[in-house]
TORKOL-4160 file (C-alpha; in steps of 0.2 Angstrom, whole numbers, padded with zeros to 4 digits, m for minus):
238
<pt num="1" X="0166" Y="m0201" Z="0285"/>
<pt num="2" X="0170" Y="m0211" Z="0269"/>
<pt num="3" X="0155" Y="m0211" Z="0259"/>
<pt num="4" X="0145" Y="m0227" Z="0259"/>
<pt num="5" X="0140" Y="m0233" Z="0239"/>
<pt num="6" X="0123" Y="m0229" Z="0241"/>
<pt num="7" X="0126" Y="m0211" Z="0247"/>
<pt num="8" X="0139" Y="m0211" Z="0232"/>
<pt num="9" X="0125" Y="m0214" Z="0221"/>
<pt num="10" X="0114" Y="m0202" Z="0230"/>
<pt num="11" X="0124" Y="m0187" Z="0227"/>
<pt num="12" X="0128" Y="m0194" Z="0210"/>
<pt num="13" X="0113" Y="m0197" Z="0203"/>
<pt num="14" X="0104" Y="m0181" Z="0196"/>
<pt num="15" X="0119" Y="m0183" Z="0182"/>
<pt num="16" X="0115" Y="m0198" Z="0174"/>
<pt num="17" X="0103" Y="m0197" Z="0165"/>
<pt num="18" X="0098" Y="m0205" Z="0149"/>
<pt num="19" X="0095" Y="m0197" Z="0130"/>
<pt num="20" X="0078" Y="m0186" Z="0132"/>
<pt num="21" X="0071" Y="m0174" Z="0121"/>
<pt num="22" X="0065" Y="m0156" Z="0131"/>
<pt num="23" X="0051" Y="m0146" Z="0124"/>
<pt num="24" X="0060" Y="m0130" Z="0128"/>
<pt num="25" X="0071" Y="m0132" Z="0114"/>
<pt num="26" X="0072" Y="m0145" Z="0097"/>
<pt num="27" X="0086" Y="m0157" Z="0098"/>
<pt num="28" X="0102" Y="m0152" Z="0088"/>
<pt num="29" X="0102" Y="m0158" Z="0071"/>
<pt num="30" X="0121" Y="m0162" Z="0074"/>
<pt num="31" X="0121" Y="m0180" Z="0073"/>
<pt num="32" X="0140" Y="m0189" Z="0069"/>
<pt num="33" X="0145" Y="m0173" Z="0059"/>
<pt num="34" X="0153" Y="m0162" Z="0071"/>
<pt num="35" X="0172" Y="m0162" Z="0073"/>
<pt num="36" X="0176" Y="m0170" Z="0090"/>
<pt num="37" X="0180" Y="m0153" Z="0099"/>
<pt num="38" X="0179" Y="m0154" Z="0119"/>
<pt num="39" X="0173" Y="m0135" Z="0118"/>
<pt num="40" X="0158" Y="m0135" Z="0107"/>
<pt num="41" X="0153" Y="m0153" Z="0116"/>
<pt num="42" X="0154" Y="m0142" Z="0133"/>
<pt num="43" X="0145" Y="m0130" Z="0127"/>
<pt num="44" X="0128" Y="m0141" Z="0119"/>
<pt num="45" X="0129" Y="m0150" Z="0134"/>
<pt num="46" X="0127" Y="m0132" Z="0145"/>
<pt num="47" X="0115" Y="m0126" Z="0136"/>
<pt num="48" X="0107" Y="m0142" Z="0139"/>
<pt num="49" X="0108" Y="m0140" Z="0156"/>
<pt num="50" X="0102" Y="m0122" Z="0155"/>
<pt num="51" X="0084" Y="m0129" Z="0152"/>
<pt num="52" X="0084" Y="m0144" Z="0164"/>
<pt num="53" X="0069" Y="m0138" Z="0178"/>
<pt num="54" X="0065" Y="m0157" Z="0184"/>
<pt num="55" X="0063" Y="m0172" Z="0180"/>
<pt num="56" X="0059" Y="m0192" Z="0184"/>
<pt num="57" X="0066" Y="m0207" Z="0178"/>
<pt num="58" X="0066" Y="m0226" Z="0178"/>
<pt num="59" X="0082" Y="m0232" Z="0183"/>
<pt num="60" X="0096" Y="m0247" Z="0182"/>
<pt num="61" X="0114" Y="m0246" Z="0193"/>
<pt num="62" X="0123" Y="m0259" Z="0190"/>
<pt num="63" X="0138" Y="m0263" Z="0204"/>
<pt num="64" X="0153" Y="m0273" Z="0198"/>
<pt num="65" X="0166" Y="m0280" Z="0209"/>
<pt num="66" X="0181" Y="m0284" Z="0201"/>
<pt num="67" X="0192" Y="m0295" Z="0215"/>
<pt num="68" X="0177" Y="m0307" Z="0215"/>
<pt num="69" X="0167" Y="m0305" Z="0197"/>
<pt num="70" X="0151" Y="m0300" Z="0206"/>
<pt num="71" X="0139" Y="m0291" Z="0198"/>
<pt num="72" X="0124" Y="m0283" Z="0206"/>
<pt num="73" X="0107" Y="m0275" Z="0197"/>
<pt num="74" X="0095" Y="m0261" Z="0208"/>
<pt num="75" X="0081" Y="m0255" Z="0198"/>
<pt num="76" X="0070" Y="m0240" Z="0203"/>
<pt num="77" X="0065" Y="m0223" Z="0201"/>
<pt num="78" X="0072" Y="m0205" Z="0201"/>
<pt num="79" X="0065" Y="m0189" Z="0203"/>
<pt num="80" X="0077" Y="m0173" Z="0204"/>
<pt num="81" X="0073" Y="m0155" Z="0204"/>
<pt num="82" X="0087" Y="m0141" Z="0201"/>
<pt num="83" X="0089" Y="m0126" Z="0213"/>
<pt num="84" X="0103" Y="m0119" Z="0223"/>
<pt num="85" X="0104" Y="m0135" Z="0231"/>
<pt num="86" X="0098" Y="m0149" Z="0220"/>
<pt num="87" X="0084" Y="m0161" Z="0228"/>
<pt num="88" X="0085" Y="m0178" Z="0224"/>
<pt num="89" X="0072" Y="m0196" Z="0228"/>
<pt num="90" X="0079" Y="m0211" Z="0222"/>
<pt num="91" X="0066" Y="m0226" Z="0224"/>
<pt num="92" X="0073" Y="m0242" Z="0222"/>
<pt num="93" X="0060" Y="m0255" Z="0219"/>
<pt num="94" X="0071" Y="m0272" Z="0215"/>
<pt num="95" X="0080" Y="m0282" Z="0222"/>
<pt num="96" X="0073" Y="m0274" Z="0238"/>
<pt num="97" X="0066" Y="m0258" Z="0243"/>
<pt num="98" X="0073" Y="m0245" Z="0247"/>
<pt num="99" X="0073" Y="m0223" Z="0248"/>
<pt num="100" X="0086" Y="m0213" Z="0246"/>
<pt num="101" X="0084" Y="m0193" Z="0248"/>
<pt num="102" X="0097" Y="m0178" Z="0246"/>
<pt num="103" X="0093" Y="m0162" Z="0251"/>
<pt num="104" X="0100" Y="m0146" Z="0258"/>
<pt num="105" X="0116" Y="m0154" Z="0265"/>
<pt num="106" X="0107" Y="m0170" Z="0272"/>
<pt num="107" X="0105" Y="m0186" Z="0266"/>
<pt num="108" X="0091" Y="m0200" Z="0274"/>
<pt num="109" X="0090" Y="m0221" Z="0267"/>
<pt num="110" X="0076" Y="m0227" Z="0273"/>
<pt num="111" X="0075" Y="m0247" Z="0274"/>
<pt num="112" X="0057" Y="m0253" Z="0274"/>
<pt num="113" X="0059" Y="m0271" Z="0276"/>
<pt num="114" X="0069" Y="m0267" Z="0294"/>
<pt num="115" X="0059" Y="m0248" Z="0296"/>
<pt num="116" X="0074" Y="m0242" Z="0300"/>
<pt num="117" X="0078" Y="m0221" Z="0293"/>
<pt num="118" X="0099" Y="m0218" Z="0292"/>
<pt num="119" X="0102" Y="m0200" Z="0292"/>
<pt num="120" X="0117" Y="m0190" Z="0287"/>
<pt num="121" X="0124" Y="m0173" Z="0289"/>
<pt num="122" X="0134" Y="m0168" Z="0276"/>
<pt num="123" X="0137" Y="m0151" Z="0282"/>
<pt num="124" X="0155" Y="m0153" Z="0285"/>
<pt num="125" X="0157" Y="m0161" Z="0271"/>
<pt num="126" X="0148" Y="m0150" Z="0261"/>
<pt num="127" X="0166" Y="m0145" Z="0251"/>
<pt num="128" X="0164" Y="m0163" Z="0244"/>
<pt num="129" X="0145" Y="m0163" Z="0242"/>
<pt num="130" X="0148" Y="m0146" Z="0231"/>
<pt num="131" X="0162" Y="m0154" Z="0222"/>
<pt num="132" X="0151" Y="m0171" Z="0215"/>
<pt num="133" X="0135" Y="m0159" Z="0215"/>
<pt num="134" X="0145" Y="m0152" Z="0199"/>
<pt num="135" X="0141" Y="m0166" Z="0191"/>
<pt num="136" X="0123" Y="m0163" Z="0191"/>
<pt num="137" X="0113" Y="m0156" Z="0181"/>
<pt num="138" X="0113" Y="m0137" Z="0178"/>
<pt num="139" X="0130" Y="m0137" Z="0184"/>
<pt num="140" X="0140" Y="m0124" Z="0172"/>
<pt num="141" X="0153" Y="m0133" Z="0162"/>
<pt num="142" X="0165" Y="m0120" Z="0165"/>
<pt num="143" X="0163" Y="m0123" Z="0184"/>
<pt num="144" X="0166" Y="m0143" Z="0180"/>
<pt num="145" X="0183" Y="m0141" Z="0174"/>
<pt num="146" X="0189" Y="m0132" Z="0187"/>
<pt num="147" X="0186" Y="m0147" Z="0198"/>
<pt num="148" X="0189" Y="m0160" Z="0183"/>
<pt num="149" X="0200" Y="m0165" Z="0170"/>
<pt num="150" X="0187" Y="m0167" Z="0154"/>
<pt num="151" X="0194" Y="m0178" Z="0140"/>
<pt num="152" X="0185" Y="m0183" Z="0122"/>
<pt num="153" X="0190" Y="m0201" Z="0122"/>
<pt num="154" X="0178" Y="m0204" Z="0105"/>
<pt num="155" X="0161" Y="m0205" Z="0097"/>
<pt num="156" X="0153" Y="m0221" Z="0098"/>
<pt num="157" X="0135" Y="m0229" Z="0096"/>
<pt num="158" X="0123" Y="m0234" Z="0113"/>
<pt num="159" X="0109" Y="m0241" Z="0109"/>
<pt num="160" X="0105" Y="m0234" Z="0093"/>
<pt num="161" X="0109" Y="m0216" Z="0102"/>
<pt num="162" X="0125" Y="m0209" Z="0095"/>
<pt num="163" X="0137" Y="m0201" Z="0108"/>
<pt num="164" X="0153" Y="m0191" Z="0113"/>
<pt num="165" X="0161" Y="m0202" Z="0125"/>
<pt num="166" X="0171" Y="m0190" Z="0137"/>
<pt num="167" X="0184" Y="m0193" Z="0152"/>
<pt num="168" X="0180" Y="m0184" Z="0170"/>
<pt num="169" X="0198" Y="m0183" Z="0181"/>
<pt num="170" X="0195" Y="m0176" Z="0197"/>
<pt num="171" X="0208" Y="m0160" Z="0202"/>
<pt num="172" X="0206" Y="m0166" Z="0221"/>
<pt num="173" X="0211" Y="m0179" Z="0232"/>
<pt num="174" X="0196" Y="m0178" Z="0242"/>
<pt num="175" X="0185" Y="m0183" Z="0228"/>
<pt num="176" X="0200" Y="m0195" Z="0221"/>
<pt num="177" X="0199" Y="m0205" Z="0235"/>
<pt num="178" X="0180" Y="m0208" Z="0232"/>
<pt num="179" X="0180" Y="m0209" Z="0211"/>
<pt num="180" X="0198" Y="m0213" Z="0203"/>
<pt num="181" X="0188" Y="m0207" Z="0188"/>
<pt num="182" X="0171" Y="m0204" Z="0178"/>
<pt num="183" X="0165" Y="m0210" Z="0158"/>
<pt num="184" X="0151" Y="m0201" Z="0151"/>
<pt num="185" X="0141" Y="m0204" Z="0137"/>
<pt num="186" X="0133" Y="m0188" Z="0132"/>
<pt num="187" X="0119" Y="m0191" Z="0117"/>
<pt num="188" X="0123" Y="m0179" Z="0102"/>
<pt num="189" X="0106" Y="m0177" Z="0100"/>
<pt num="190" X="0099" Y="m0170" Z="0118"/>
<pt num="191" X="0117" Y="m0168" Z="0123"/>
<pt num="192" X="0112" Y="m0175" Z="0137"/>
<pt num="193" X="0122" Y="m0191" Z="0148"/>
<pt num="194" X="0115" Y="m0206" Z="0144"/>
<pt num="195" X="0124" Y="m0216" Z="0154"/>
<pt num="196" X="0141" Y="m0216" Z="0167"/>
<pt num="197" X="0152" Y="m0228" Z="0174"/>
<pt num="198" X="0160" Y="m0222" Z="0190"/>
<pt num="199" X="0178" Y="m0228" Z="0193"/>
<pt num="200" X="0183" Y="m0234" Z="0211"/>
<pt num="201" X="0200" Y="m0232" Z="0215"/>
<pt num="202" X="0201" Y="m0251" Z="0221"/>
<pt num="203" X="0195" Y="m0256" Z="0201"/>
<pt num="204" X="0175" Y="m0259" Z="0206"/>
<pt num="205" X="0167" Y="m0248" Z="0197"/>
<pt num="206" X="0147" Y="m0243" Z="0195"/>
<pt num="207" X="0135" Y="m0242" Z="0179"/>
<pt num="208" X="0119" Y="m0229" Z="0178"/>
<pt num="209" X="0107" Y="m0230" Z="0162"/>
<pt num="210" X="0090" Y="m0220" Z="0162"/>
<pt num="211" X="0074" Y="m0223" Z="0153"/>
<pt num="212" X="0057" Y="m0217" Z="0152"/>
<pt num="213" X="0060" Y="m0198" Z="0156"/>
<pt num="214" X="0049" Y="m0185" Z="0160"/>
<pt num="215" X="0058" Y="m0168" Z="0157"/>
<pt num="216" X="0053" Y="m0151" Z="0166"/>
<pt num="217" X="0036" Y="m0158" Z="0175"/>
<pt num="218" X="0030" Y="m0152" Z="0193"/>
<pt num="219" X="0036" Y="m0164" Z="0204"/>
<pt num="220" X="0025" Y="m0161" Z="0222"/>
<pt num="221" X="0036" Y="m0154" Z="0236"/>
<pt num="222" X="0032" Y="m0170" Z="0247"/>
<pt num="223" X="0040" Y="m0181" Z="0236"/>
<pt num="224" X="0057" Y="m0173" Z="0243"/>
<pt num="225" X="0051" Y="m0179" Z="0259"/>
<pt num="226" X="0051" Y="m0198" Z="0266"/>
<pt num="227" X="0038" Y="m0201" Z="0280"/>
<pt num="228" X="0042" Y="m0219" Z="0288"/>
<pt num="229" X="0030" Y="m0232" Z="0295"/>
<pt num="230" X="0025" Y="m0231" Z="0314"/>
<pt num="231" X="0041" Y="m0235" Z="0324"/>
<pt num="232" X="0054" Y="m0234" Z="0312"/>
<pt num="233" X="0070" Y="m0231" Z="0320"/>
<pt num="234" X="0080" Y="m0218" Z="0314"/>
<pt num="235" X="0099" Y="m0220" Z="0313"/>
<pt num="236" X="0111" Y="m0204" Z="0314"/>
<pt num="237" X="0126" Y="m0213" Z="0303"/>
<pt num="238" X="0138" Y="m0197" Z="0310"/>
């Protein structure tokens, strides 16, 4: 099973988030004075990750295909809470609606406009699923590089954030053949991402930025939950 864009984005999406502040810690006071070293960055950004609960987000992907200079915008929200298996709701609200939901090696879209539920089961995929789950939240850096070639391409300014801009190689052909490649934009301030463009191997690539986040908040058990209109039809895509 090739992994449709959607579900790429799905699995994806708990580590793209944009620059927040946590109450469980101040934000570093390093700011465009540290040396670019790949190790210290590594190390902000996990103890970053150390105190990353849950969290909920307004959204934009941005989907850009090369061959014929399209560009697609969805807009939505996120809500993501870190455990042994990381539970993830993607709501997208525009152009149309749409539910995405990851949990516990299964995946489920739900399409409102047709009430139709696609399910997947990732169980025998689950070596993949672990090996892009590494690059969410609360994932150990140490466990990243094993899986990926990590870079520090240069700092540079986003939106009035400034950030370590770093190159993510993965080690594997089986997640090669999905991503040729991931930039991330980690905020030197919350060391955070604040954004990631995911590399296709065919040249398309996709755009993630995050806003109005809510760090480390109770997030209801139900939200990890979709419950469909009367009669939807549900799909098993596998």
């Amino acid at each position: 099973m090739r992994f449709t864009p959607a579900l790429t984005w799905l699995l994806l999406a708990a580590g793209l988030l944009a620059p927040m502040r946590t109450d469980a810690a101040p934000p570093s006071p390093r700011k465009g004075k540290l040396p670019p070293d790949l190790t210290v960055i590594l190390s902000r950004m996990n103890d970053a990750a150390k105190r990353l609960k849950s969290l909920s987000a307004n959204l934009t992907y941005t989907k850009v295909t090369v061959l014929v200079n399209d560009k697609s915008t969805q807009e939505g929200r996120l809500f993501f809470r870190k455990g042994k298996s990381p539970e993830i709701r993607i709501e997208m609200q525009q152009p149309e609606s749409k539910i995405m939901l990851y949990k516990k090696n299964k995946a489920e879209i739900y399409l409102p406009k047709i009430n139709q539920l696609q399910e997947f089961n990732l169980e025998q995929k689950s070596g993949l699923v672990e090996e892009f789950s590494l690059l969410t939240f609360g994932a150990e850096t140490g466990e990243l590089m094993k899986s990926y070639k990590l870079k520090y391409i240069k700092e540079e300014d986003l939106d009035g954030d400034t950030t370590a801009v770093l190159e993510l190689t993965p080690r594997k052909e089986s997640v090669a053949s999905q991503l040729s490649k991931i930039e991330m934009w980690v905020s030197e301030e919350s060391w955070l991402p604040t954004q990631q463009q995911l590399f296709e191997p065919g040249g398309d690539y996709l755009i993630a930025r995050y806003k109005a986040i809510k760090v480390n908040l109770r997030i209801p058990s139900s939200t990890f939950e979709i419950h469909p209109a009367e009669g939807a039809k549900r799909v098993k895509m596998n």
